[in-house]
Backbone bond lengths (Angstrom), bond angles and torsions (degrees), N, CA, C in turn:
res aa  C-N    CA-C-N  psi(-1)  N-CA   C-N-CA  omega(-1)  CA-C   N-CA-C  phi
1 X - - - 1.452 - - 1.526 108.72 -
2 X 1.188 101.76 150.85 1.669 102.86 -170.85 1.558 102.09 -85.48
3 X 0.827 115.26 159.60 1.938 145.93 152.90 1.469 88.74 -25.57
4 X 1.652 118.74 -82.19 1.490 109.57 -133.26 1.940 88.54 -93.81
5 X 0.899 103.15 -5.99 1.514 89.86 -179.14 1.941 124.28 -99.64
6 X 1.701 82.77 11.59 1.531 100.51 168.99 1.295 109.15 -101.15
7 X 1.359 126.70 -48.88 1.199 144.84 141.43 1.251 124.19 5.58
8 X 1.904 96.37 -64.27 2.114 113.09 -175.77 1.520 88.40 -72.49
9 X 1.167 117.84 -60.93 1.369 116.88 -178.26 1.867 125.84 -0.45
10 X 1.674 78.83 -84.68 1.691 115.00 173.44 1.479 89.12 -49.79
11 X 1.337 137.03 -56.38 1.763 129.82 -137.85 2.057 77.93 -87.75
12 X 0.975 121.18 -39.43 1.266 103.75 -164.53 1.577 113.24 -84.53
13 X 1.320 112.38 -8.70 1.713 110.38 -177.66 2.417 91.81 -99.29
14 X 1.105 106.61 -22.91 1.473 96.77 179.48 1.781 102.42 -75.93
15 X 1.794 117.38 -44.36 1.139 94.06 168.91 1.712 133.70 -61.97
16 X 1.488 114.41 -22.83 1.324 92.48 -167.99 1.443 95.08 -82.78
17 X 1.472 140.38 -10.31 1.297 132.68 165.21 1.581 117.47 -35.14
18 X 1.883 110.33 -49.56 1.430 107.42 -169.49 1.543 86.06 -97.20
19 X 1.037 138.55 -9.34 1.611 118.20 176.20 1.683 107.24 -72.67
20 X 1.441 109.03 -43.37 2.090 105.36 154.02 1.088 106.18 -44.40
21 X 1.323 151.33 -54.27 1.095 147.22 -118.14 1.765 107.96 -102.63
22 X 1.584 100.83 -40.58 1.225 110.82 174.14 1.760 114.11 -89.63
23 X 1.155 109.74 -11.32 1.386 106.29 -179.45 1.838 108.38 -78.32
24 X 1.556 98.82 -18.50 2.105 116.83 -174.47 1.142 103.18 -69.85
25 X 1.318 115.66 -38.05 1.480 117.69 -157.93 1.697 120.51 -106.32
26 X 1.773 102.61 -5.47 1.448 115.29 -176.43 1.491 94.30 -65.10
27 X 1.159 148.79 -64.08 1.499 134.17 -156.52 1.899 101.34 -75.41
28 X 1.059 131.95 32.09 1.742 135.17 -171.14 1.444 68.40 -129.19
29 X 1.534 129.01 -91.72 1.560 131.68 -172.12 1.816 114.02 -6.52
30 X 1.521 91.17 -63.90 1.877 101.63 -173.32 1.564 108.78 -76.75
31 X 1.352 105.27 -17.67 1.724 102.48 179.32 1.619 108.42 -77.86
32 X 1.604 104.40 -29.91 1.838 112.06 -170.10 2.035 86.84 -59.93
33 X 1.432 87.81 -60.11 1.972 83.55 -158.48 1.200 134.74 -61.82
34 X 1.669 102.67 -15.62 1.537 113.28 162.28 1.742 116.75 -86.60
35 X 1.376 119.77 -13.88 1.474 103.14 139.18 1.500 116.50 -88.69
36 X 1.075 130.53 -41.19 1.330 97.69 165.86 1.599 137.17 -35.01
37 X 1.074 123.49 -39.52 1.380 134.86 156.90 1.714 124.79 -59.20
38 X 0.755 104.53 -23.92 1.479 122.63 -177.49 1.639 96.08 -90.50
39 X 1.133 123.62 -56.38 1.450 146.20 164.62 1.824 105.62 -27.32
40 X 1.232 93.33 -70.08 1.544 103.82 -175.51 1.646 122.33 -73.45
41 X 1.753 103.43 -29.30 1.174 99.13 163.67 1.551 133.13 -82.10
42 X 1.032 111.63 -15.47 1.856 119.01 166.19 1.385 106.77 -86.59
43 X 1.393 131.68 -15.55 1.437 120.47 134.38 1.352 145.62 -40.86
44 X 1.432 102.58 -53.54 1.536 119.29 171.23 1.625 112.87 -61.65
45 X 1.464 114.10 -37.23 1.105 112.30 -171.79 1.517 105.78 -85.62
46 X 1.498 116.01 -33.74 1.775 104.17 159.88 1.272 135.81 -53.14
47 X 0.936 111.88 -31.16 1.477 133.06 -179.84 1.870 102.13 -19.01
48 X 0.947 123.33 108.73 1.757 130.24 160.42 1.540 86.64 76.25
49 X 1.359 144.37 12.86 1.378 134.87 141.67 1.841 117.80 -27.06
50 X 0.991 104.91 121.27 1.772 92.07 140.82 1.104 102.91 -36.02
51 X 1.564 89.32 142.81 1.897 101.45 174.53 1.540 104.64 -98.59
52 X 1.007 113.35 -19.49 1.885 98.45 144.31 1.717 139.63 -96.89
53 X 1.171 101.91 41.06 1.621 130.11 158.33 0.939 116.78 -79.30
54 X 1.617 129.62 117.82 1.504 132.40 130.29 1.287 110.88 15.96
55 X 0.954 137.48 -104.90 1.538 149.83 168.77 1.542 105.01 -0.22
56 X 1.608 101.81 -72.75 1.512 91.28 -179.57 1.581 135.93 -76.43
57 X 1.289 105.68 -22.63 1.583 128.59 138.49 1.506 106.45 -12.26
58 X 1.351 94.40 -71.48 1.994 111.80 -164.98 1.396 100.39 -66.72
59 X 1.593 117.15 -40.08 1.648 101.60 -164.54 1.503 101.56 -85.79
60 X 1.042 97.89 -19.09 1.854 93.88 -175.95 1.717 116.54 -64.25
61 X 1.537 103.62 -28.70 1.195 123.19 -153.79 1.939 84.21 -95.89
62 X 1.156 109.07 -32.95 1.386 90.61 176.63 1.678 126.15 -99.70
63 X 0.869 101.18 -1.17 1.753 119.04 168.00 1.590 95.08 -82.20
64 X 1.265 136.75 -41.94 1.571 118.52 -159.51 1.949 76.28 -100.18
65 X 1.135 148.70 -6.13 1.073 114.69 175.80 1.765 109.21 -100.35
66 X 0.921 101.05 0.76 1.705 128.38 -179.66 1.830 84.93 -61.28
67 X 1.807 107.73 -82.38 1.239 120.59 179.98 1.458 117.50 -32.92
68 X 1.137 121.69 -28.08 1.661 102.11 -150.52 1.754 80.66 -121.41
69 X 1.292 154.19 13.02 1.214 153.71 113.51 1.628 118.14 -62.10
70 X 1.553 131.84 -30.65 1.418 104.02 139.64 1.262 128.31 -69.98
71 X 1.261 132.21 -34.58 1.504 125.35 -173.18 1.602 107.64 -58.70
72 X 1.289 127.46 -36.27 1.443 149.35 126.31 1.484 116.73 19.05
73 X 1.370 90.12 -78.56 1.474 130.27 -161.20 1.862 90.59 -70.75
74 X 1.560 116.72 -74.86 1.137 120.60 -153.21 1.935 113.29 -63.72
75 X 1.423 92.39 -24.81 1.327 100.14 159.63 1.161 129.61 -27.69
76 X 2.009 90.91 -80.03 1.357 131.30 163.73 1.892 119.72 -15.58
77 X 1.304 98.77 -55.82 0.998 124.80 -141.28 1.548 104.99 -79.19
78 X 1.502 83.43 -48.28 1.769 94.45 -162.78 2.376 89.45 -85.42
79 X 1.338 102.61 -38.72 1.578 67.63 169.56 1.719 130.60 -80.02
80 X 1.304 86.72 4.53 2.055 83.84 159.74 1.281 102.75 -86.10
81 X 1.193 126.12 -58.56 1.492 116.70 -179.35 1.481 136.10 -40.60
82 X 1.508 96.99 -36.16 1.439 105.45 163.86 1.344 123.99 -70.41
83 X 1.154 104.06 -45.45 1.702 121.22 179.35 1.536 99.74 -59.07
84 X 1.172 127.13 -36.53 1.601 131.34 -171.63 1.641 113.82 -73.44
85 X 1.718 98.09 -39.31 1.685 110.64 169.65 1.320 135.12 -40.05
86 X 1.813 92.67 -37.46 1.280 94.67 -168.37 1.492 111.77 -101.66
């Protein structure tokens, strides 16, 4: 067997590793930005609220749940990536 056609081999079984990898994590991607949006809009609407309002209640509650679905995510992420490396 040749050099470069062991090579494509390897390059083509490591890509479809991260092509799994990114196909796992596409619905986490669209879930981050639709709270993000959700995030920013119960912001806007807090805005000069009492800070014991509903409103700010909601945005607070969705900004720290914003956070702890990226921390989530980056987890996520980097052990596919690693797992994909090798």
């Amino acid at each position: 067997m040749r050099a470069w056609t062991v090579i494509t081999a390897e390059r083509t079984q490591h890509d479809s590793r991260y092509a799994a990898g990114f196909r796992e994590i596409e619905g986490d991607v669209c879930n981050l930005a639709r709270m993000g949006d959700v995030a920013a809009i119960l912001a806007a609407e807090a805005d000069g609220r009492d800070p014991m309002s509903v409103e700010v209640e909601l945005a607070t509650f969705a900004v720290h749940h914003l956070n702890e679905m990226l921390q989530s995510f980056r987890k996520k992420y980097f052990a596919l990536y690693d797992g994909g490396a090798k």
